[in-house]
Residue, then its C-alpha position, 0 to 999 in steps of 0.5 A: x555448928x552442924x557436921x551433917x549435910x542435911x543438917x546444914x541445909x535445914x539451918x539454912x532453910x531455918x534461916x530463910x523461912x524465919x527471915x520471910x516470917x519477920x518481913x510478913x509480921x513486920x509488913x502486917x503490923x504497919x497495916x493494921x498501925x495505918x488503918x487504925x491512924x486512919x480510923x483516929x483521923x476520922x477518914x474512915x470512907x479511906x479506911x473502910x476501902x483499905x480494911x478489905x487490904x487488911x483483911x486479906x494481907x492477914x488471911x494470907x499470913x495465916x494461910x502461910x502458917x505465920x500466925x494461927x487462925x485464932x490470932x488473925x480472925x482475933x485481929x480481923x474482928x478487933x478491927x471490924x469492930x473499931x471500922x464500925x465504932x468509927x462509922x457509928x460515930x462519924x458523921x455522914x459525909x457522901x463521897x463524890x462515888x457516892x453521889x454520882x451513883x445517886x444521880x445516875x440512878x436519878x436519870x434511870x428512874x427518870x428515863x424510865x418513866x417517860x418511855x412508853x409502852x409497846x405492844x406486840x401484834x401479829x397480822x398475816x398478809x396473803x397475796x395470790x401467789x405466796x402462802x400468808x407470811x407473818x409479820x409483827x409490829x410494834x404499836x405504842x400505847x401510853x400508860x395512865x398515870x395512877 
């Protein structure tokens, strides 16, 4: 045991840092050990919403000085590479996200074609008593369809 102060202090600050440490491993193993049962699962839309989680809980170790740089880009690939070897092999299921997006861009294209053009034209109106003032209106001309 230390005598010293400081010493003291070090080994209580050793003590804490190591404890934070284990609790950042321990929390980064069940993540990628979820994502990868996901992956087996065959819910790889879930996975592939959770790998973004992933990734940043192991950018964040690293930043912390909890794991090298190497190690957490290592991992980040491994599990890039195992998302896209799940998706290559899964069959295409949209999601209900998905079609929505799909049938709003339906009605979007839709919409846009039955609007009708409109052209701006400019006439001036003078009357005796004020100088001529400019006024705009819109006519609508309809598009041939080619």
């Amino acid at each position: 045991m230390a005598n010293i102060k400081s010493a003291k202090k070090r080994i209580s600050t050793i003590d804490r840092r190591n404890a934070e440490n284990k609790f950042v491993k321990a929390t980064l193993s069940t993540y990628v050990k979820k994502f990868r049962k996901m992956l087996e699962e065959g819910k790889v839309a879930e996975a592939e919403t959770f790998s973004k989680e992933v990734y940043a809980y192991i950018d964040s170790a690293c930043s912390k000085g909890v794991i090298h740089k190497n190690n957490a880009s290592r991992k980040i690939g491994r599990l890039a590479s195992a998302l896209y070897k799940a998706k290559a092999s899964a069959p295409v299921v949209a999601t209900k996200e998905e079609k929505k997006e799909e049938k709003k861009e339906e009605v979007k294209v839709v919409a846009e074609e039955k609007k009708p053009a409109t052209k701006k034209t400019t006439t001036k109106k003078a009357t005796s008593e004020e100088p001529a003032k400019k006024t705009t209106t819109r006519k609508t001309t309809t598009k041939k369809a080619e």
